[in-house]
Each structure stands twice: as structure tokens, then as C-alpha cells.
PDB file of N, CA, C and O in Angstrom:
ATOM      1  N   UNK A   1       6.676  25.612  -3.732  1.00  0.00           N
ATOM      2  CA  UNK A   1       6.136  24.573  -4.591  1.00  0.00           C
ATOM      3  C   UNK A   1       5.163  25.214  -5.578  1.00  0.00           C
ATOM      4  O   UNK A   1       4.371  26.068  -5.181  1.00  0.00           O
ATOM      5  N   UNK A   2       5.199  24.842  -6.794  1.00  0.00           N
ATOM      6  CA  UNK A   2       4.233  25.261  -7.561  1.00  0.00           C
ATOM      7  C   UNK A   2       3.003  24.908  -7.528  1.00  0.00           C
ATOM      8  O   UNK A   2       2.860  23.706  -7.305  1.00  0.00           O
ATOM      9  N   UNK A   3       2.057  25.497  -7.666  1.00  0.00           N
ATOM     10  CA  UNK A   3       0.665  25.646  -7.348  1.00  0.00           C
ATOM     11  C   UNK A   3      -0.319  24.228  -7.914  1.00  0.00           C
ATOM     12  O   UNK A   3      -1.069  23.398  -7.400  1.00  0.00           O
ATOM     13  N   UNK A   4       0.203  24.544  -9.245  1.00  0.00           N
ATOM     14  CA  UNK A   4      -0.351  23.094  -9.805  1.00  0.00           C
ATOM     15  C   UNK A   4       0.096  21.485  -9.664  1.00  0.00           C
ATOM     16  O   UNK A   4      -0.279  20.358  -9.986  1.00  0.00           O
ATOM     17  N   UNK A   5       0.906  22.017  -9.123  1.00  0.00           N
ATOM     18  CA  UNK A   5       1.951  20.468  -8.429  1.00  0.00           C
ATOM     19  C   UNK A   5       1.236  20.522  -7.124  1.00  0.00           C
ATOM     20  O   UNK A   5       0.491  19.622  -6.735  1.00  0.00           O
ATOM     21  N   UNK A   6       1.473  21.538  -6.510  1.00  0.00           N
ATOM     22  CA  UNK A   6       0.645  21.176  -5.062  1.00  0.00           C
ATOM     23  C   UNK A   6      -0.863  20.569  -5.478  1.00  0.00           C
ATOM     24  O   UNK A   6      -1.306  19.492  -5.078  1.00  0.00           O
ATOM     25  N   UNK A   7      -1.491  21.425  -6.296  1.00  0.00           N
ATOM     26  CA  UNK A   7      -2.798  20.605  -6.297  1.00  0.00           C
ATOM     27  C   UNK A   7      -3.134  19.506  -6.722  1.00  0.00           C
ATOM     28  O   UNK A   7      -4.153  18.912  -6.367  1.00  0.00           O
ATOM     29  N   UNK A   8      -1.855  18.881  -7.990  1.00  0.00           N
ATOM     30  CA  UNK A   8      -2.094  17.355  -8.016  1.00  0.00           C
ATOM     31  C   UNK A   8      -1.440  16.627  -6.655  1.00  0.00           C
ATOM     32  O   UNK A   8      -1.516  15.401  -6.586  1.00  0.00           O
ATOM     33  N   UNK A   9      -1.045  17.088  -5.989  1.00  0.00           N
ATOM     34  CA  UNK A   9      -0.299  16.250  -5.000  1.00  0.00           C
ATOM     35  C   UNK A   9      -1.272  15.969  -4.131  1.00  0.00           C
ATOM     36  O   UNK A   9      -1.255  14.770  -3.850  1.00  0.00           O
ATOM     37  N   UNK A  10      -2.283  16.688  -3.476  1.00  0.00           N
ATOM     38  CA  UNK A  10      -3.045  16.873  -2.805  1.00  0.00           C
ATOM     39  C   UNK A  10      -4.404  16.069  -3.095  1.00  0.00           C
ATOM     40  O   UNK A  10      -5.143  15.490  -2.298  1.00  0.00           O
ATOM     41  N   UNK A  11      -4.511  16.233  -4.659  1.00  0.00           N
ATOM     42  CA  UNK A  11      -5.791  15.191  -5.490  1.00  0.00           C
ATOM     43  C   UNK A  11      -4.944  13.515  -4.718  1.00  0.00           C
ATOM     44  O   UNK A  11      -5.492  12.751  -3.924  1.00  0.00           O
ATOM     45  N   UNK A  12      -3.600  13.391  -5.266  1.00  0.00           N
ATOM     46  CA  UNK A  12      -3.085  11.867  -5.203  1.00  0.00           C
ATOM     47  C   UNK A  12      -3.204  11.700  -3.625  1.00  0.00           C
ATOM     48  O   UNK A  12      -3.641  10.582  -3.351  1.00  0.00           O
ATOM     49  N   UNK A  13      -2.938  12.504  -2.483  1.00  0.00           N
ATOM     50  CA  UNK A  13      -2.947  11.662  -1.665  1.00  0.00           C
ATOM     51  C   UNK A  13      -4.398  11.780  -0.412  1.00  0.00           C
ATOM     52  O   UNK A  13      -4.502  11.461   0.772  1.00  0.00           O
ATOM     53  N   UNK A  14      -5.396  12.439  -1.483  1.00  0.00           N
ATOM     54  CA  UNK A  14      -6.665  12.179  -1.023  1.00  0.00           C
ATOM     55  C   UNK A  14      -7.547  10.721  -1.189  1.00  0.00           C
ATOM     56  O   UNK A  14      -8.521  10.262  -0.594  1.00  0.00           O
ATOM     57  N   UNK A  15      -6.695  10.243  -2.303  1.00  0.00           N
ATOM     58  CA  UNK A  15      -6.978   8.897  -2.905  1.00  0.00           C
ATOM     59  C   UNK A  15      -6.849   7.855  -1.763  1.00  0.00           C
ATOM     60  O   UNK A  15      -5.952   7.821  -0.920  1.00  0.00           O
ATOM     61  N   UNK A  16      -8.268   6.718  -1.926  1.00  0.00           N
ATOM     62  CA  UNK A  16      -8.547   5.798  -1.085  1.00  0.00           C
ATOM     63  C   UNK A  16      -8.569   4.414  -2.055  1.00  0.00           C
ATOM     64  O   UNK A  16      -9.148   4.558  -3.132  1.00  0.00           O
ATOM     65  N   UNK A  17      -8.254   3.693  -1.899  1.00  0.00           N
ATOM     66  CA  UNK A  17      -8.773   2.223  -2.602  1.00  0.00           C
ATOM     67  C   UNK A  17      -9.715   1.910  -2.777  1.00  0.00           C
ATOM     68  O   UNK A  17     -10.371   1.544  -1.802  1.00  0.00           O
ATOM     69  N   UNK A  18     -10.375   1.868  -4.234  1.00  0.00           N
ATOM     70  CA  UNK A  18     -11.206   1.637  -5.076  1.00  0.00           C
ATOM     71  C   UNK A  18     -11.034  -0.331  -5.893  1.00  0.00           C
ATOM     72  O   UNK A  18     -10.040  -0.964  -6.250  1.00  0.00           O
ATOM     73  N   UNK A  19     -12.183  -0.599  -5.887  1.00  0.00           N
ATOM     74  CA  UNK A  19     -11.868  -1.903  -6.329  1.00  0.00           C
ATOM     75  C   UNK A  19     -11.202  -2.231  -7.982  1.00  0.00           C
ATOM     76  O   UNK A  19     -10.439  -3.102  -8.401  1.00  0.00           O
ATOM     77  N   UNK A  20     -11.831  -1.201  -8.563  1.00  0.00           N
ATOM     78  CA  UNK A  20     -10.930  -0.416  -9.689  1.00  0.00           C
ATOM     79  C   UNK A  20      -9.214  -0.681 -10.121  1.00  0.00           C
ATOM     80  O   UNK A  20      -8.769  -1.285 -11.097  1.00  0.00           O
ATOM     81  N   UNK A  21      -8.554  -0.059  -9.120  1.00  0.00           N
ATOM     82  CA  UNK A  21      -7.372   0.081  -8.937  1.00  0.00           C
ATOM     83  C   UNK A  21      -6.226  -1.264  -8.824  1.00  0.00           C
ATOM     84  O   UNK A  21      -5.041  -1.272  -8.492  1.00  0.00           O
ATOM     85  N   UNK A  22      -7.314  -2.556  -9.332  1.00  0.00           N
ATOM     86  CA  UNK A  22      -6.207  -3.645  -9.392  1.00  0.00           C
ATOM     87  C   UNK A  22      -6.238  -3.868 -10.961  1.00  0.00           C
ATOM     88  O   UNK A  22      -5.682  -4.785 -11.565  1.00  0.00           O
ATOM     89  N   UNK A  23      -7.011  -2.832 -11.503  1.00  0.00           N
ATOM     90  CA  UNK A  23      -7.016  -2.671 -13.473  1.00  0.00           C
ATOM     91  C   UNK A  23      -6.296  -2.037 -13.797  1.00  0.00           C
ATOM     92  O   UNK A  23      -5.939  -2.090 -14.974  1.00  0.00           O
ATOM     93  N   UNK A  24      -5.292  -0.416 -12.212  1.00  0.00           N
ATOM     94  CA  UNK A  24      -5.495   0.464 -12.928  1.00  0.00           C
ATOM     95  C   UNK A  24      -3.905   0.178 -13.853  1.00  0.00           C
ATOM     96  O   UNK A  24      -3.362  -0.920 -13.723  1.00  0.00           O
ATOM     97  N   UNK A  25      -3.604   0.684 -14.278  1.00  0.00           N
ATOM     98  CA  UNK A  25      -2.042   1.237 -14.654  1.00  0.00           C
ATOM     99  C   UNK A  25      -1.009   1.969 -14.588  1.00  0.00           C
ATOM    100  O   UNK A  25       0.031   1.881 -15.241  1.00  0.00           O
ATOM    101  N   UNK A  26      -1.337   2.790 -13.690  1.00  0.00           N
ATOM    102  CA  UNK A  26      -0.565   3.869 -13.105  1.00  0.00           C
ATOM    103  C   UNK A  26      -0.278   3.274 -11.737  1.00  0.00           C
ATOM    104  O   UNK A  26      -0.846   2.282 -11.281  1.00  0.00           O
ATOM    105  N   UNK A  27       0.762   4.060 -11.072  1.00  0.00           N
ATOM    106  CA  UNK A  27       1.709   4.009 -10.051  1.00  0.00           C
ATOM    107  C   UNK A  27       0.712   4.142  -8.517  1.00  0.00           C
ATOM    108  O   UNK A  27       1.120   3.721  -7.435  1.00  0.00           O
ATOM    109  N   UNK A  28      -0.465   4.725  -8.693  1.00  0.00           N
ATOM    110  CA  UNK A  28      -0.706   5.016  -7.192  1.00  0.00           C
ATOM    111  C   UNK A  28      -1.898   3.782  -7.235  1.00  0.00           C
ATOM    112  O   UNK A  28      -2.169   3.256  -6.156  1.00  0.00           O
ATOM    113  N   UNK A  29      -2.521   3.375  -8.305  1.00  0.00           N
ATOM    114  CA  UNK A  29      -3.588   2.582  -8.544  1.00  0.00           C
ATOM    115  C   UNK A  29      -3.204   1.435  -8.410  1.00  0.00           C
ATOM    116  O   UNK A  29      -3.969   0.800  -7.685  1.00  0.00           O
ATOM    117  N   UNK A  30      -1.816   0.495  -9.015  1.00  0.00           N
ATOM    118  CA  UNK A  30      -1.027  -0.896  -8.213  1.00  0.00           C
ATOM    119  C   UNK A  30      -0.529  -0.350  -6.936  1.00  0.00           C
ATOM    120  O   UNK A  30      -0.145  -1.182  -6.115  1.00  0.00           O
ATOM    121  N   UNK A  31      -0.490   0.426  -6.740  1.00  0.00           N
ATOM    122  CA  UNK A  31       0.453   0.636  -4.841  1.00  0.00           C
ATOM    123  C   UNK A  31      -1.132   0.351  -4.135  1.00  0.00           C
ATOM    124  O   UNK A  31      -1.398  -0.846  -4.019  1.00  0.00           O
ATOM    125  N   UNK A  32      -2.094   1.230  -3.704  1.00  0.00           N
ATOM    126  CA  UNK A  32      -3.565   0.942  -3.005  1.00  0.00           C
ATOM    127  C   UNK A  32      -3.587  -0.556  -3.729  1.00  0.00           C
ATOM    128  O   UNK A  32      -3.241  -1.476  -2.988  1.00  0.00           O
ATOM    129  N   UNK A  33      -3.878  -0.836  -4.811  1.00  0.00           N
ATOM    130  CA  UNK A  33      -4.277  -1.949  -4.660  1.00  0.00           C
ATOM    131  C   UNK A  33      -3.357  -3.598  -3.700  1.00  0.00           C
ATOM    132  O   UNK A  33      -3.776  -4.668  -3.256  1.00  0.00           O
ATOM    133  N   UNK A  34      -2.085  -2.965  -3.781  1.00  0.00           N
ATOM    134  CA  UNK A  34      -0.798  -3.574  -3.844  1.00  0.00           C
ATOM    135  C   UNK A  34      -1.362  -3.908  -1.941  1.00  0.00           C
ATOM    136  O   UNK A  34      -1.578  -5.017  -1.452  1.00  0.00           O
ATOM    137  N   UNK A  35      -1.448  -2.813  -1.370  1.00  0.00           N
ATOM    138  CA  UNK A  35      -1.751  -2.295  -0.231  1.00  0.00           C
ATOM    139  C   UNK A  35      -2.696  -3.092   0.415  1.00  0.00           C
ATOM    140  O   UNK A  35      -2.423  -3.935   1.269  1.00  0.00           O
ATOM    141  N   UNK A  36      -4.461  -2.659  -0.244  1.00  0.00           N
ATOM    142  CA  UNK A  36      -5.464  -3.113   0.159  1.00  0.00           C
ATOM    143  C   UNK A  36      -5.123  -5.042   0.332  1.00  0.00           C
ATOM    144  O   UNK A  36      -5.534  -5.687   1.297  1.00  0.00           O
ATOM    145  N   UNK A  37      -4.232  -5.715  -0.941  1.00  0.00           N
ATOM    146  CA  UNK A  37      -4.129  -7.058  -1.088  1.00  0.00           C
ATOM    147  C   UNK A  37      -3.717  -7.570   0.602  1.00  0.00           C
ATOM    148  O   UNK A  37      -4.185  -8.360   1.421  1.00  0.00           O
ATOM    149  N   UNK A  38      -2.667  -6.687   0.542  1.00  0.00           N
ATOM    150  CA  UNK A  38      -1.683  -7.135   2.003  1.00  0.00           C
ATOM    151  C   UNK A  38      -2.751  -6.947   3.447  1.00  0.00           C
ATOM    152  O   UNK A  38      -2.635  -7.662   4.442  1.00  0.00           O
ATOM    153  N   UNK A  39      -3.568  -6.069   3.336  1.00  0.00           N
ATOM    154  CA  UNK A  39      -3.917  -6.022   4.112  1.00  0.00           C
ATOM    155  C   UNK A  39      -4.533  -6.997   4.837  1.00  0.00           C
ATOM    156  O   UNK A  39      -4.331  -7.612   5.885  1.00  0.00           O
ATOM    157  N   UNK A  40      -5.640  -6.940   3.651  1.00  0.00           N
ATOM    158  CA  UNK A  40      -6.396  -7.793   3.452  1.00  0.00           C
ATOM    159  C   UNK A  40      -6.509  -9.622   3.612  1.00  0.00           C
ATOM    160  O   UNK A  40      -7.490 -10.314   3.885  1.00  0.00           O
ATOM    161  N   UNK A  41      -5.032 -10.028   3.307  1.00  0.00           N
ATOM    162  CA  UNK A  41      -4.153 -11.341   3.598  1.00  0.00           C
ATOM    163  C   UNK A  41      -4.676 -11.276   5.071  1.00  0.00           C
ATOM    164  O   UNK A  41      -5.683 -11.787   5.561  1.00  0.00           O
ATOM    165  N   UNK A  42      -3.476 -10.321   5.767  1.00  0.00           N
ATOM    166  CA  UNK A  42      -3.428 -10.281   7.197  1.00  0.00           C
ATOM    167  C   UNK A  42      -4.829 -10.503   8.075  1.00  0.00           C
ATOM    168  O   UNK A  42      -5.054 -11.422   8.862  1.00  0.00           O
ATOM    169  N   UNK A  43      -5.610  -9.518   7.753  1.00  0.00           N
ATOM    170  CA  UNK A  43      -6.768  -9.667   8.395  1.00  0.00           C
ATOM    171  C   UNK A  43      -7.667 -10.920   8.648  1.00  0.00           C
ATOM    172  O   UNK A  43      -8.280 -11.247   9.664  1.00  0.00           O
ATOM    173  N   UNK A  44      -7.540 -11.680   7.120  1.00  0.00           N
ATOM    174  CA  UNK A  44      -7.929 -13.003   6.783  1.00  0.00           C
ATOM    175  C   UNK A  44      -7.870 -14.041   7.663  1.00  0.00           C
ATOM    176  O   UNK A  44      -8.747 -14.662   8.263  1.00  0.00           O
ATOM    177  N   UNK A  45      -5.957 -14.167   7.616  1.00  0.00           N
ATOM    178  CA  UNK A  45      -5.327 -15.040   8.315  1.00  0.00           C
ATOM    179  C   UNK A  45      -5.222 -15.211   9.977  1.00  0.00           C
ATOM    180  O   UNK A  45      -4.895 -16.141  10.715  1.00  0.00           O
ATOM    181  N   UNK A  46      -5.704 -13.726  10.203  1.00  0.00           N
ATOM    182  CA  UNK A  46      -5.353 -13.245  11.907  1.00  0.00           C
ATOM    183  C   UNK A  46      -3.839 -13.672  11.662  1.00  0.00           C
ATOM    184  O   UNK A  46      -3.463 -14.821  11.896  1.00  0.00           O
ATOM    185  N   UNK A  47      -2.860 -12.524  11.102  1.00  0.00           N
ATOM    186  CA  UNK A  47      -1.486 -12.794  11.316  1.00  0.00           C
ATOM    187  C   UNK A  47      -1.178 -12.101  12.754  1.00  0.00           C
ATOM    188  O   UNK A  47      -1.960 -11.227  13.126  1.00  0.00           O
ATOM    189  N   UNK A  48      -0.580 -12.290  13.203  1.00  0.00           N
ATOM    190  CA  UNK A  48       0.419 -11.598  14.468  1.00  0.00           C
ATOM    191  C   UNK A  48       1.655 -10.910  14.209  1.00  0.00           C
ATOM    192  O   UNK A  48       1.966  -9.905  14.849  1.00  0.00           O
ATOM    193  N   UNK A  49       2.495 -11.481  13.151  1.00  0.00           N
ATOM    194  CA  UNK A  49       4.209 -11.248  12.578  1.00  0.00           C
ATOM    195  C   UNK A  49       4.238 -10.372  11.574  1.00  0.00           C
ATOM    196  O   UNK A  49       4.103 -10.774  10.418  1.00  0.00           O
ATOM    197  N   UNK A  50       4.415  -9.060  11.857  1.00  0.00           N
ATOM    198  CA  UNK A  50       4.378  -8.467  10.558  1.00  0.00           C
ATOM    199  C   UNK A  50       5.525  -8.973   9.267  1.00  0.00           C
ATOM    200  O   UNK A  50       6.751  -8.998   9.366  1.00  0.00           O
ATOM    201  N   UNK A  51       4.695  -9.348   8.077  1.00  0.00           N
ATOM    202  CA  UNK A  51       5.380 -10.003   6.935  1.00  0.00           C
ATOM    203  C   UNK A  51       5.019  -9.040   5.902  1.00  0.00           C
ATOM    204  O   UNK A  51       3.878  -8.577   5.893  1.00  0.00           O
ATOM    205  N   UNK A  52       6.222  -8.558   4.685  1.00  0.00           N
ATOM    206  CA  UNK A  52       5.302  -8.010   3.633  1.00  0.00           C
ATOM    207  C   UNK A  52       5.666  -9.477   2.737  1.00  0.00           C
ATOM    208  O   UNK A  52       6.722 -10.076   2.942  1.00  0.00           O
ATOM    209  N   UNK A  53       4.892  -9.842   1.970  1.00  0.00           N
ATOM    210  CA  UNK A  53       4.727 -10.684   1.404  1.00  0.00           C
ATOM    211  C   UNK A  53       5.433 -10.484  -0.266  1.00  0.00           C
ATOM    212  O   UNK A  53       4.711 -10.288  -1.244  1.00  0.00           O
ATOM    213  N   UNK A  54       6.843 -10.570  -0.342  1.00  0.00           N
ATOM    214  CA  UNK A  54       7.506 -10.022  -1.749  1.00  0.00           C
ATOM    215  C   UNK A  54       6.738 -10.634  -3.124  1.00  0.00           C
ATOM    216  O   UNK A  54       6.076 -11.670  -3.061  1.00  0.00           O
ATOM    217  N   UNK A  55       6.867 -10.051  -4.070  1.00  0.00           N
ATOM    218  CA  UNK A  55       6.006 -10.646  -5.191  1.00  0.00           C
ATOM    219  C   UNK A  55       7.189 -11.771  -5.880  1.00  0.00           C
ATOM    220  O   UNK A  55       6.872 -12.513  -6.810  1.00  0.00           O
ATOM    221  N   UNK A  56       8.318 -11.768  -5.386  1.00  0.00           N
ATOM    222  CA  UNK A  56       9.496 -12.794  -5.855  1.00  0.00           C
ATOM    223  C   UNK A  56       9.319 -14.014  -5.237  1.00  0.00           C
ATOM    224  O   UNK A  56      10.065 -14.933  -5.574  1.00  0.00           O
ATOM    225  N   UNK A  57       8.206 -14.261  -4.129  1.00  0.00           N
ATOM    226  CA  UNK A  57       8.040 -15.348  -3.334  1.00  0.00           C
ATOM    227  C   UNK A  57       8.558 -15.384  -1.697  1.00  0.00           C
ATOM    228  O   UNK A  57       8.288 -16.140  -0.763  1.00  0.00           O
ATOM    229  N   UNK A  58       9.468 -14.139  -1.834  1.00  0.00           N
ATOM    230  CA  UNK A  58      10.518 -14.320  -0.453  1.00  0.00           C
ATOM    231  C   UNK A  58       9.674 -13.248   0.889  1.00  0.00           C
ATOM    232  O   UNK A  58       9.282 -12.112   0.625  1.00  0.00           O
ATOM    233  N   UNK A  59       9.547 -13.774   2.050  1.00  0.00           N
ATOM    234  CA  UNK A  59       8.706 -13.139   3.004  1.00  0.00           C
ATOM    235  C   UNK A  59       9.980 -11.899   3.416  1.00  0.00           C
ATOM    236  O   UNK A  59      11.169 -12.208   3.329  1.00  0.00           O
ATOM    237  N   UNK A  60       9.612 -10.719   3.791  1.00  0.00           N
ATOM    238  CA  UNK A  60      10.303  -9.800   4.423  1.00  0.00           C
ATOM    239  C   UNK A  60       9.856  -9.352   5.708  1.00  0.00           C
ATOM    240  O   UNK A  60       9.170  -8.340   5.859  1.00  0.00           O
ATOM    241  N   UNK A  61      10.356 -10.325   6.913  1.00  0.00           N
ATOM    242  CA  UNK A  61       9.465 -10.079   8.179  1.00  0.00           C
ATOM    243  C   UNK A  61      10.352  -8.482   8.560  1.00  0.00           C
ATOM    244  O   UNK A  61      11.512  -8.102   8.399  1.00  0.00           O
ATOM    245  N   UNK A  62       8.778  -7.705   9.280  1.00  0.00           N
ATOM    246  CA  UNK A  62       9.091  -6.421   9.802  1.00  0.00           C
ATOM    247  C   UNK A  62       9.870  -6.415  11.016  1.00  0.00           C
ATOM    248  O   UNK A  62       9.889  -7.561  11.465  1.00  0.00           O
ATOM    249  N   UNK A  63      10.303  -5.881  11.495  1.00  0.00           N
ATOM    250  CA  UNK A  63      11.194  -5.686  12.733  1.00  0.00           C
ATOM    251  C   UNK A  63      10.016  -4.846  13.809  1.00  0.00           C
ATOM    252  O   UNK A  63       9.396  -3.804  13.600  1.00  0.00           O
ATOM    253  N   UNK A  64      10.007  -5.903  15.194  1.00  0.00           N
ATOM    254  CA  UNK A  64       9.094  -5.243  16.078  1.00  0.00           C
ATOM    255  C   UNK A  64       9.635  -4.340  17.197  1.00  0.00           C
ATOM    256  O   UNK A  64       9.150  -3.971  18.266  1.00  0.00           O
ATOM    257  N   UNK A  65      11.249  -4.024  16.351  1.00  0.00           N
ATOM    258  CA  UNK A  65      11.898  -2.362  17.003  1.00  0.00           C
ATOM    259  C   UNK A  65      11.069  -1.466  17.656  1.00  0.00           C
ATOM    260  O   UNK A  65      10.206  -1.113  16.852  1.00  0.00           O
ATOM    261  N   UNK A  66      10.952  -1.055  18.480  1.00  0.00           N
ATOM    262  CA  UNK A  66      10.325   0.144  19.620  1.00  0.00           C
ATOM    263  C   UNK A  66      11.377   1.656  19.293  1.00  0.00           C
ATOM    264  O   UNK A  66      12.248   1.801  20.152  1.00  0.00           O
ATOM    265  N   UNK A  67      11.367   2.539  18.381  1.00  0.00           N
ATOM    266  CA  UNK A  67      11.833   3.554  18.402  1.00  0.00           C
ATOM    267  C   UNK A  67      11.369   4.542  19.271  1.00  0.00           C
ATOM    268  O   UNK A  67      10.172   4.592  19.554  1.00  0.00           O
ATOM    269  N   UNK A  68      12.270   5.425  19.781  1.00  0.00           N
ATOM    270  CA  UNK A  68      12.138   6.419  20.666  1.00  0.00           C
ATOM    271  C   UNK A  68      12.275   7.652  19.865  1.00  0.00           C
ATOM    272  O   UNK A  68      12.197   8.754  20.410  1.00  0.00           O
TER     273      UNK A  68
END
């Protein structure tokens, strides 16, 4: 891998959610924020069912599969 690719790679996934990041415009700044939102729902609500919540309106419940 090239050196300077490794070191932006390494800057991006040192990155934490900033309250910032629902202004930002770039790709990693809507994903954390995208992120922190969902979380944040859940915690609210005390969900139990993992749901991601689609931005089309439609729920995508997670599968509580046990992989080995």
C-alpha cells in the first residue's frame, strides 16, 4: 500500500463523531453522523429489535442469527 494512502486511511478511521458532521459534505462526515442518529434513536426509545431505520421510510429489521 502506498504510504500516503495508508496515512490518509489511518487519519479517516481514527475519526469519531463530531456534532459538526451532520453539516459535513463528505462521505465519512454523513456516515458518523448517519450512525450517531441511529444510535441515538435506539438508545432513546430502549429498542430491543435491531431495525436500521431506511431513509425511504421502509424498516430493515437485523437478523438475530448466532454465527459460528
Amino acid at each position: 500500500m502506498d504510504k500516503e494512502l495508508e496515512k490518509e486511511s489511518l487519519k479517516i478511521a481514527g475519526r469519531h463523531y463530531k456534532k459538526e458532521d451532520y453539516q459535513g459534505k463528505d462521505t465519512v462526515s454523513k456516515g458518523l453522523a448517519t450512525t450517531h442518529e441511529q444510535v441515538s434513536d435506539v438508545y432513546m426509545e430502549g429498542q430491543v429489535t435491531p431495525v436500521i431505520e431506511d431513509v425511504d421510510g421502509k424498516d430493515i429489521h437485523i437478523s438475530k442469527r448466532i454465527f459460528d
